[in-house]
N, C-alpha and C positions, 0 to 999 in steps of 0.2 A: 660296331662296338669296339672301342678301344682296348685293344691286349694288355698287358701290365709290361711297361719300358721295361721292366728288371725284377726279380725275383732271387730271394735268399734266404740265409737262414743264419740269424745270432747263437754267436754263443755264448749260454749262460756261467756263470761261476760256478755251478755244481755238476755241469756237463752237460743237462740239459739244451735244448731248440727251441726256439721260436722262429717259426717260417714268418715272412712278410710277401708282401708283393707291391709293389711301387707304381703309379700311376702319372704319366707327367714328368715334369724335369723345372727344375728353379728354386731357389733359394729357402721360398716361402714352403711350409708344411704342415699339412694337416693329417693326423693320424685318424684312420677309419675303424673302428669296432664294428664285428658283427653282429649279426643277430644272433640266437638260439634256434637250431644248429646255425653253423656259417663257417669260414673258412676264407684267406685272405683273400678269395678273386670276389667277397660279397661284397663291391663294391659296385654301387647302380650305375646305368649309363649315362645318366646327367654327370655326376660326379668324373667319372671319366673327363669325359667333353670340357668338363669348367676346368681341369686339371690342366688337358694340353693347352686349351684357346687363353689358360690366364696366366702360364707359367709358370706355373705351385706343381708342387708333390703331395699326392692324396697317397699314403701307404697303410693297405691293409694288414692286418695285423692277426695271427691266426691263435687263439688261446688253445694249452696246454689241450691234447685231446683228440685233434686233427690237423691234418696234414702233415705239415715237417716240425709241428709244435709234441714234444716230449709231451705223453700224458704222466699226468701231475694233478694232484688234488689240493689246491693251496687250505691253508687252515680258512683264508678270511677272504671277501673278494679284495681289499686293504694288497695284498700281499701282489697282485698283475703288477700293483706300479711299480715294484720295486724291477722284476723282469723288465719292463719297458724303457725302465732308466737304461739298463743294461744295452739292452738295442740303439737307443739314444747314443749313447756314448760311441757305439760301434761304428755308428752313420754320421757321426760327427755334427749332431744335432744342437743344438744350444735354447731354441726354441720352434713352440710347435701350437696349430690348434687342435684341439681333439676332441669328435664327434662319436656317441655312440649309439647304433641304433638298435630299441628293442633291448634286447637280452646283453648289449653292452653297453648299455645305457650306465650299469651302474658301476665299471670299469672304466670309463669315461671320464665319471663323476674320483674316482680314487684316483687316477690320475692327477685330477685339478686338483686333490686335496695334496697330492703327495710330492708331485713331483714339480719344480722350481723351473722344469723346461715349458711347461703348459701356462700360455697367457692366454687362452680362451677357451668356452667347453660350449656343446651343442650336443643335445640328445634328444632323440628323437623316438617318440611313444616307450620311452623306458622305464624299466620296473623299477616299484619303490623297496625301500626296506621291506621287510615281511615283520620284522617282529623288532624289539626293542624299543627304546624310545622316540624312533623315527620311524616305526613301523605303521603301517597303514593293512585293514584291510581289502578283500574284494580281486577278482581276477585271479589271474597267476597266484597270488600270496595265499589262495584256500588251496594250494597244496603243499605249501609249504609242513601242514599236518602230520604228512605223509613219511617225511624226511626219515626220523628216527629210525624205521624198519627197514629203509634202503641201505641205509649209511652202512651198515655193518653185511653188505652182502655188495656192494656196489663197483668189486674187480670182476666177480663174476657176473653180475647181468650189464657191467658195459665191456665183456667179452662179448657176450650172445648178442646186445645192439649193434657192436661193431659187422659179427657176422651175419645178422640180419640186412645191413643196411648196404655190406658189401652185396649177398646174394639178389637182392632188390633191385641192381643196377643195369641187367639190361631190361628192367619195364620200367625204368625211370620218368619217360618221357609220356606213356601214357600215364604212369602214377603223378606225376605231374597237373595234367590236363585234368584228371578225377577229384585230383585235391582243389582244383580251382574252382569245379563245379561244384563242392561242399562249401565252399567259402562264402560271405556275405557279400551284396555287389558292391562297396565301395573297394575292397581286395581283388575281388574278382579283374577288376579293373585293371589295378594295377599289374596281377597277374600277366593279363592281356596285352598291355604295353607293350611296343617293339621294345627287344636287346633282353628284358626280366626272365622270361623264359631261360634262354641263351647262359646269361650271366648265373641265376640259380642252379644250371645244372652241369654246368662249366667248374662253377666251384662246390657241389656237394660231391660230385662223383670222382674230382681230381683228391678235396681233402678226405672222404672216409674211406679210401684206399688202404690207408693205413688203424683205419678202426674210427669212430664218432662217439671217443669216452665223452668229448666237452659237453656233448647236452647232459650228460648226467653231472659234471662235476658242474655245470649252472646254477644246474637244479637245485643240486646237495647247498651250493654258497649260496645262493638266494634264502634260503631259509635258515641261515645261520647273522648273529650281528654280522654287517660288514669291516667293522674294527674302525673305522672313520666317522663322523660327522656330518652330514651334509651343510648342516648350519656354520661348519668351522672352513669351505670352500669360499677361499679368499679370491678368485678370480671372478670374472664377467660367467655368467652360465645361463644361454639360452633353449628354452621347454618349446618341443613340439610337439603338437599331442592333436590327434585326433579323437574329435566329440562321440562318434560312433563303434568308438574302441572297445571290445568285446571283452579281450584276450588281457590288454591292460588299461584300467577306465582311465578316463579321464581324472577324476578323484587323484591317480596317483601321479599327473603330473602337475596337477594343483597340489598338491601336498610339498612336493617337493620344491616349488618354484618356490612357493612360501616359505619354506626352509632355508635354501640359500641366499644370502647377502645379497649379492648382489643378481637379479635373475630377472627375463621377463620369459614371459608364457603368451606362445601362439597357437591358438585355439582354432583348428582345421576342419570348416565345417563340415558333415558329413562325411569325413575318413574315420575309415577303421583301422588298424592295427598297423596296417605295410604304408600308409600316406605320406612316410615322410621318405619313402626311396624315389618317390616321383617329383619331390622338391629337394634333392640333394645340392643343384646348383645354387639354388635360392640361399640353403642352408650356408655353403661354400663363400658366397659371397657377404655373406653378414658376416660371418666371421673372420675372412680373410682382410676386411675392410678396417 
């Protein structure tokens, strides 16, 4: 599995961080969102591989919460792109494609609406609005319910998760192997992949060293408008969504493809949730094309 060429950290306008980590080397670049949790090494080993063999930068991208990324609770999910422009500028970016999978699926999507650097977007099994008039339900979105009770107690219990998650780490590897055996077999699967293993706990155990606010402050903006549009994403935006998706249906990547302008939707038979880190090349190459 390919290491990360280079690894850093922006700085924001209000003093804030955001960690990255860099895949590759050349001109071309694609910016990689993670999942829920994730942290910049959640970058798959295909994506790697297409990185150095095609000359492109795949740079992971670590939201407020983990790693060397300041935690931060933005008002909207609208509010990552403006941070990103920030890094942009710093890396001397001008443009970029940018993929999000899962739980950054919809930072992805505010990216393309927001920022003038992004001519393409790719997201892969990610979540839709919860609520407003782009909101859908079903999956992930029936917790969105939940929200209001946390919102006002949410520095202290993502103190206790950070220190949960820190004490957690050296049974990592068997809690790992446990979680895969509760998994469905299309997950499972990919679980089992050479490099997935490796990569997942390479990057959850380097980023919540410093604490794992971002799954909570996910949570919290998924269930809040996200302050953009998906119908107002003026760029190319390709949906990949597995048919057997538990966690987020399919429903919501049909909802959204139909939403934006311009969009096509590929429909992954029989994957669940994780199917689109086993076709990151594929993904890589549609878009860089």
């Amino acid at each position: 599995m390919h290491p990360p060429t280079t690894e850093g950290v922006a700085r924001l306008h209000d003093g804030r961080t955001l960690g990255y980590a860099v895949f590759g080397a050349g001109p071309r670049v694609a910016l990689w969102f993670h999942g829920t949790p994730g942290g910049r090494r959640q970058v798959p080993p295909a994506a790697r591989r297409f990185a150095h063999e095609h000359g492109i930068r795949v740079i992971g991208i670590e939201r407020p919460g983990i790693g060397d990324s300041t935690p931060h609770l933005y008002d909207h999910v609208r509010d990552f792109a403006d941070d990103v422009s920030v890094l942009l500028e710093q890396l001397s970016i001008e443009s970029c494609a940018v993929v999000g999978l899962s739980g950054g699926g919809p930072y992805a999507l505010a990216c393309a609406h927001a920022l003038p650097h992004v001519r393409i977007c790719g997201v892969l099994g990610g979540v839709a609005p919860s609520c407003g008039p782009e909101g859908v339900a079903g999956g992930v979105s029936t917790l969105a319910r939940f929200a209001p009770g946390i919102a006002p107690v949410q520095r202290p219990l993502g103190a206790l998760l950070s220190m949960t998650i820190r004490a957690a780490h050296p049974i990592a590897s068997p809690g790992y192997d446990l979680f895969k055996r509760l998994c469905r077999e299309p997950d499972r699967e990919v679980f089992e992949a050479p490099g997935i293993k490796p990569m997942f706990l390479d990057d959850i155990l380097r980023g919540s060293r410093s604490g794992l606010r971002s799954l909570l402050y996910d949570y919290l903006l998924f269930s809040r408008p996200w302050n953009f549009s998906i119908a107002e994403v003026r760029v190319p935006v390709h949906f990949w969504h597995g048919d057997a998706d538990a966690f987020v249906p399919l429903t919501h990547g049909q909802h959204q493809a139909a939403l934006a302008p311009q969009s096509t939707l590929t429909i992954q038979p029989g994957q669940s949730h994780l199917g689109g880190l086993m076709i990151a090349d594929e993904v890589l190459a549609k878009l860089m094309a």
